[in-house]
N, C-alpha and C positions, 0 to 999 in steps of 0.2 A: 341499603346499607352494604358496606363492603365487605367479602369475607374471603378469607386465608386457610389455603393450605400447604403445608409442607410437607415432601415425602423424602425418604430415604432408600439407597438403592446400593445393597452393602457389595462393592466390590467389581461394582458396574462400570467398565471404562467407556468414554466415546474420548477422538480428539475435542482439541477445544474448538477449531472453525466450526467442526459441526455440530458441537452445542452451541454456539453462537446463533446460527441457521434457526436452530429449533428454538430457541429461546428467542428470536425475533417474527416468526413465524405464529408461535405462539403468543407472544406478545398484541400481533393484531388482529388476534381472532375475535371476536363480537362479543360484548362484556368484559372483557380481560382489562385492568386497569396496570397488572405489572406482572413480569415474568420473568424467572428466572432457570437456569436449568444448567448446571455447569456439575465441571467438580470439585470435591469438597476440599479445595485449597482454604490455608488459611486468608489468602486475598479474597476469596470467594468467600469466604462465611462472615468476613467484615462488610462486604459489599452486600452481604442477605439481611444481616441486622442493623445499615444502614438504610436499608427499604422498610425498615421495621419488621419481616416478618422473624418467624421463632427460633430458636435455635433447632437445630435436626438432630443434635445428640449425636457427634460422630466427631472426632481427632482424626480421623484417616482422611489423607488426598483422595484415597483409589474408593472411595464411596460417591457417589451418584447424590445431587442433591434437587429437586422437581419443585419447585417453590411461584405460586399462584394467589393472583390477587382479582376479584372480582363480583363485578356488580351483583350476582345473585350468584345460589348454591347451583342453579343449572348451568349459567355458564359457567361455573368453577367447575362443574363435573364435564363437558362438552371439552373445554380447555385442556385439562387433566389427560383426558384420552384422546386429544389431538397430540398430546405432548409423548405420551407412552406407542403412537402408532407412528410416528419421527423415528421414537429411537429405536423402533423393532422393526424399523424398514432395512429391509436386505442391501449390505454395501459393496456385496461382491465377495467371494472369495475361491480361495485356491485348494485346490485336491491333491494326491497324489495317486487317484484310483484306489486306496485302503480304505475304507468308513472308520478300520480300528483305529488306524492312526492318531495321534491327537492333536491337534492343531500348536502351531510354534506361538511360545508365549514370550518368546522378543524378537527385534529385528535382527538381532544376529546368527538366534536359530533359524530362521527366515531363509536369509541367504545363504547360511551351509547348508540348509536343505536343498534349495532351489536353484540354487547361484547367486552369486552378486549382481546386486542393478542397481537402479536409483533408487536411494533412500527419499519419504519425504516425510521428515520430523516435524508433526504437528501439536507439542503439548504444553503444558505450566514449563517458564525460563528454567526453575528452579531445577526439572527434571531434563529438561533438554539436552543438555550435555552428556549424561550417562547413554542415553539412547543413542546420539549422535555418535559416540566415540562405540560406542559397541557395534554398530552399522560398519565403522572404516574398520575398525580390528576384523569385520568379516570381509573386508573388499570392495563395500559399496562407495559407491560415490554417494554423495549426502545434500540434500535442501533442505537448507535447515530452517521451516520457517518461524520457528519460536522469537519471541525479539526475550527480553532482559536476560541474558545469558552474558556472565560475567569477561571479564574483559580476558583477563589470564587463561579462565574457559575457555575461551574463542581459541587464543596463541596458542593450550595446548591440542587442542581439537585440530588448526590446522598444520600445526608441525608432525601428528601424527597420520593427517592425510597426505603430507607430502613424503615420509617415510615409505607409506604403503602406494603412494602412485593415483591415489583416487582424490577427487576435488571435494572439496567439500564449500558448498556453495548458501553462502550467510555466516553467524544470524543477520535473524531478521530479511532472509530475503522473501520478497513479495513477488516476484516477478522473475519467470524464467519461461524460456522455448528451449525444449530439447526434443530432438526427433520428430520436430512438427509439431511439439503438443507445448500448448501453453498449460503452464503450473504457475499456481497462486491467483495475482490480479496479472493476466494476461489477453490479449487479442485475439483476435479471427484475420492471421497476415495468411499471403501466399507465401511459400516457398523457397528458395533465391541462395545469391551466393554470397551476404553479408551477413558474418559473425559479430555478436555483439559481447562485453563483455563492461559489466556494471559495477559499482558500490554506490547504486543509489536504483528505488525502487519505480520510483512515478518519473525520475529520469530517464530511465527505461521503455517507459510507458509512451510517455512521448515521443522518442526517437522511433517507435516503432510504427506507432500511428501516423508519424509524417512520412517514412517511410512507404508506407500500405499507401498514402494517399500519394505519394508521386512515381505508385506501381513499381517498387523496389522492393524484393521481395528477402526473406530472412532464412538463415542458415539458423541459427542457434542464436540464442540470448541468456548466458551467463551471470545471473548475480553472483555478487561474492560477498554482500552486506556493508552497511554502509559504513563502518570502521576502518575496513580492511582497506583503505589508502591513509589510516592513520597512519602518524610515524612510529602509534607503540604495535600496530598489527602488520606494518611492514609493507603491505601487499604481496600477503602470503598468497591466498587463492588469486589476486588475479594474475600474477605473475603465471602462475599453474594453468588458467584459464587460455592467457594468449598465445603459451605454447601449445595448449592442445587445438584451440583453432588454428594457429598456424602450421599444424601437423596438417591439418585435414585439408585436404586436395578439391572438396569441393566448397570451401571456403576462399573466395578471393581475394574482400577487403572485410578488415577490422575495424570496430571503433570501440575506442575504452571511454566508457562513459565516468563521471563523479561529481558528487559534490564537492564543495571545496574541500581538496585534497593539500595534505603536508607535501612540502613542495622537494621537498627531499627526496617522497617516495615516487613522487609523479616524474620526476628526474628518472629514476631508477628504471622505472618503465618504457620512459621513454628510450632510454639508452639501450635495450634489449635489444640482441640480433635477431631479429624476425626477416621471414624472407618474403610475407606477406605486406603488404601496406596497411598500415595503421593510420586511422584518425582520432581525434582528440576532441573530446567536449570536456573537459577539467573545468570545471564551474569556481568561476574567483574573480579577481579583481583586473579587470582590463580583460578578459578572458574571452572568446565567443561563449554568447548563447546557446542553446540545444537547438535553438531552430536554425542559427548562423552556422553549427558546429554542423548540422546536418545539411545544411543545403551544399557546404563545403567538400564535404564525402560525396554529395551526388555528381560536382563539378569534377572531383577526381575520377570519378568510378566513369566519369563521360553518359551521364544519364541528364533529362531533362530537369528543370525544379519545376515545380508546379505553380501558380496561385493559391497558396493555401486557403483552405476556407473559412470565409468571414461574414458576421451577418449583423454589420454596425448599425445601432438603433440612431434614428437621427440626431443632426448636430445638435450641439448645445455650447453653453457660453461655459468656461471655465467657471465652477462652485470653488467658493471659500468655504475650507475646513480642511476636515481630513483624509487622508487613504486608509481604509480599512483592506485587511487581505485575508480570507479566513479559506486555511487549505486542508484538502484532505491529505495530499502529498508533499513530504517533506523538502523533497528536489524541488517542487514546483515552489515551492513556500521559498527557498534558498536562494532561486535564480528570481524571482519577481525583487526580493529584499537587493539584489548585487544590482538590478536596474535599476530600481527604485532610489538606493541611497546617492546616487549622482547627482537625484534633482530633489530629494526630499531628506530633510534633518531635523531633529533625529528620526532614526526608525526604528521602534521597538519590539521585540518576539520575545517567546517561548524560546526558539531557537536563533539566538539573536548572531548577527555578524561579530558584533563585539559582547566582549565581557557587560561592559557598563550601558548597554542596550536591554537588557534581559527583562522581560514584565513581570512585576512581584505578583500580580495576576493572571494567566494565562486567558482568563475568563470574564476579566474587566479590560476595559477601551481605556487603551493611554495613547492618546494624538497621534502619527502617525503609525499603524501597527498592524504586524506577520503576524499572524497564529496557527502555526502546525499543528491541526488537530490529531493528527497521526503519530503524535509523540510518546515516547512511553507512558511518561504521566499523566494524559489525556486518555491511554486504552487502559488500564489497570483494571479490569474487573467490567469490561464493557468493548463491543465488536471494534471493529475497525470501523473509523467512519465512513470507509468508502463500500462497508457494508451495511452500516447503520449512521445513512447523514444526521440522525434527528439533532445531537449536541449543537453541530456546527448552521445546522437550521433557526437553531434556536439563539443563536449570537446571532446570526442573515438579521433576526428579526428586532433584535434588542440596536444590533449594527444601524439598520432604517429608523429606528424609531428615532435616534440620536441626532441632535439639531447641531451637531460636530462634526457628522460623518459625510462628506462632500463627494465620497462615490465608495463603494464597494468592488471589492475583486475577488473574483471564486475560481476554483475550480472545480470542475464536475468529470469524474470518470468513470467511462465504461469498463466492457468486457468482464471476462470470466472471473465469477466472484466479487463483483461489483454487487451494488443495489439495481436492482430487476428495472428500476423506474426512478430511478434519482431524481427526474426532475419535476415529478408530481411535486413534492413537500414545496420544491423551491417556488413553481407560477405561482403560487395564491401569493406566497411574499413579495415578488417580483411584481406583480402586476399589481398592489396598492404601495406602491416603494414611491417613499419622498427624495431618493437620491438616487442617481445612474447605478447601474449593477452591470460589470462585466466580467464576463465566465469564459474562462480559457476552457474548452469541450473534449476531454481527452481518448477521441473514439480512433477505431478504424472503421472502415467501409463497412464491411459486412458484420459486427458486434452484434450480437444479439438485443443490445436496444434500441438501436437503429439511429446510425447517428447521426442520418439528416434528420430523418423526423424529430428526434430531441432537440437539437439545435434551434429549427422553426418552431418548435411550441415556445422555446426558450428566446427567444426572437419576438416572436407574436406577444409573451407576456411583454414586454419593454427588455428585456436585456440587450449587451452588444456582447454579438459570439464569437470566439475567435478558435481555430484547432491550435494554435501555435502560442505556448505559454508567453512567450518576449511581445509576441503583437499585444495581446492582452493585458498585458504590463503596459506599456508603452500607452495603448491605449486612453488605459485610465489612469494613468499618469495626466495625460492630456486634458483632463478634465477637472485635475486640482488648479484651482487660480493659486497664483503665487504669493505665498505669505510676506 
């Protein structure tokens, strides 16, 4: 029989990626049936009494809430103090040689202490913005990776980084290289003299991984969130972003990446006197692909293209039915739909190309359909799936079972802040799958999960692999017969 505890932790902050960590962590520890470990937002304390557990007795955000469900009271007590040695693990910290001293209790004390540097704002949307803007009022440049931070929030947040001179990069960005170091969901690239600059996160992701694999190495990789080429945020940051790599002398060529951008603002951009060369991946309608937009830059840059790598499961006859797409990345989710709707009608998403596309379900099969699990209203109280596939595993599963669904398209990605092993959950699915399954593989060379080895276990179950989201599309495009 199952049993429940809940704890309370008055005034305990962690960010939220790394209560996610621990809350999944703990979630698969031996006995644990459901975990939860965040803080005590009001989205949080609906998401703990939607799991059924108790109330913790606390109104306050800045309370700590530890919330465990499982098969016996030892593994409840095993759990519990696997979850209290998480959060009392050492995360680093700074001195000034004083003991008396007391530690800065915001980011803005932070950098008048120490100096300005990179900001990287991890918390609830709601509070996002106050942190954010107290960071540029000290000088920082800003990552901001919180997503539901309102829209006017954004415009003033970045009109006041362009006052003070410092970038501020998001929301919602997931992916950045600065200084070499990848922040958020980032790679293991070498080095190089290509600046990127983004409003899109898994767009990012890709161009960097195609990059790594046709040994073109990276300057820097700028998000600036995936709004910021709307026409009501202007392309505040990226505007800001393309002058400061084209400042930089060891930057040679640019590319601005995006989803589909207002074309007004992509105009604007385009039109900037830069004295660097810029390339264009502007994801729309007639538009190159990420992999077109990149193989394009290496043709400029006078570098080789590669073979990208592929690992197609044998042929088969074109299936009647449907495409199902189910993505952890919104870019990817975006450019598969801009392929996809040439040869297939209608196609429907979460995040749909048109208005009158949109699924009343995000979470139910309607004939041909995108689903960006990485949507806002997909993460609300629950990781990223590209740190926690289990949701979008669980439609993999529902997706095969369906005597409608005539092939499956995925994608699965590495690097830093990924899931350790993405593609354990997916083989067992994969290898009893009654329709083709193919996975765009979004690695570089050296990722810490190694992404031939993924690929070939992901191969070996029956998938067809692809690195390059448009082959992958294309692919299993090829495999819907024609209604």
């Amino acid at each position: 029989m199952s049993t429940d505890q809940v704890l309370l932790r008055r005034g305990r902050y962690a960010d939220s990626v790394s209560l996610m960590q621990v809350s999944q962590t703990v979630g698969r520890a031996s006995g644990v049936e459901a975990a939860l470990v965040a803080m005590a937002t009001e989205l949080n304390l609906e998401l703990l009494a939607g799991q059924g557990f108790a109330d913790p007795g606390t109104d306050s955000a800045n309370d700590l809430v530890i919330a465990i469900r499982a098969v016996s009271a030892e593994a409840l007590t095993a759990a519990t103090q696997l979850a209290e040695e998480l959060l009392d693990a050492p995360r680093g910290s700074a001195t000034t040689g004083s003991a008396a001293e007391p530690a800065p209790r915001t980011t803005g004390q932070a950098a008048r202490r120490y100096g300005p540097g990179l900001a990287v704002i991890s918390v609830p949307g709601p509070h996002a913005f106050t942190e954010a803007m107290d960071a540029v009022e000290a000088g920082c440049d800003v990552l901001l990776f919180s997503d539901n931070v309102g829209l006017e929030q954004e415009i003033a947040l970045k009109d006041a980084a362009g006052r003070a001179g410092v970038l501020v990069m998001g929301p919602d960005c997931g992916t950045a290289v600065v200084g070499g170091i990848g922040l958020g969901f980032a790679h293991t690239v070498d080095p190089g003299p290509i600046g990127i600059v983004a409003a899109s996160g898994t767009g990012t992701q890709q161009v960097l991984c195609l990059l790594d694999h046709a040994g073109a190495g990276v300057r820097a990789a700028l998000g600036v969130g995936g709004r910021d080429l709307s026409e009501a945020v202007g392309g505040r940051s990226a505007r800001q972003a393309l002058r400061l790599l084209d400042a930089d002398p060891a930057t040679t060529r640019i590319m601005l990446i995006s989803k589909p951008p207002a074309a007004g603002v992509a105009a604007q951009l385009r039109a900037l006197p830069l004295t660097t060369p810029v390339s264009y991946a502007l994801l729309g309608p007639g538009q190159p692909d990420l992999t077109a937009a990149t193989e394009q830059l290496l043709a400029e840059a006078g570098l080789d293209r590669p073979d990208w790598p592929a690992w197609p499961a044998p042929a088969t006859e074109p299936r009647p039915g449907y495409l199902r797409g189910l993505f952890c990345g919104g870019t990817l989710c975006d450019e598969a739909m801009l392929i996809a709707a040439g040869q297939l009608e209608p196609v429907f998403s979460n995040i749909p190309l048109r208005p009158d596309r949109r699924l009343a379900d995000p979470l139910t099969l309607q004939g041909h359909c995108f689903v960006d699990f990485g949507d806002d209203e997909l993460t609300r109280g629950r990781p990223h799936p590209m740190i926690d596939p289990s949701l979008r595993d669980q439609q993999l599963a529902l997706a095969l079972a369906d005597p409608e669904t005539a092939v499956v398209l995925l994608d699965v990605v590495l690097g830093h802040g990924a899931h350790p092993d993405p593609a354990a959950g997916l083989v067992p699915l994969i290898a009893g799958a009654g329709a083709p399954v193919v996975i765009s593989l979004i690695g570089a060379r050296h990722d810490r999960q190694d992404f031939a080895a993924t690929a070939q276990r992901l191969h070996e179950a029956g998938a067809s692999v692809f690195l390059s989201n448009a082959q992958a599309t294309r692919h299993a495009l090829s495999l819907v017969a024609a209604r």
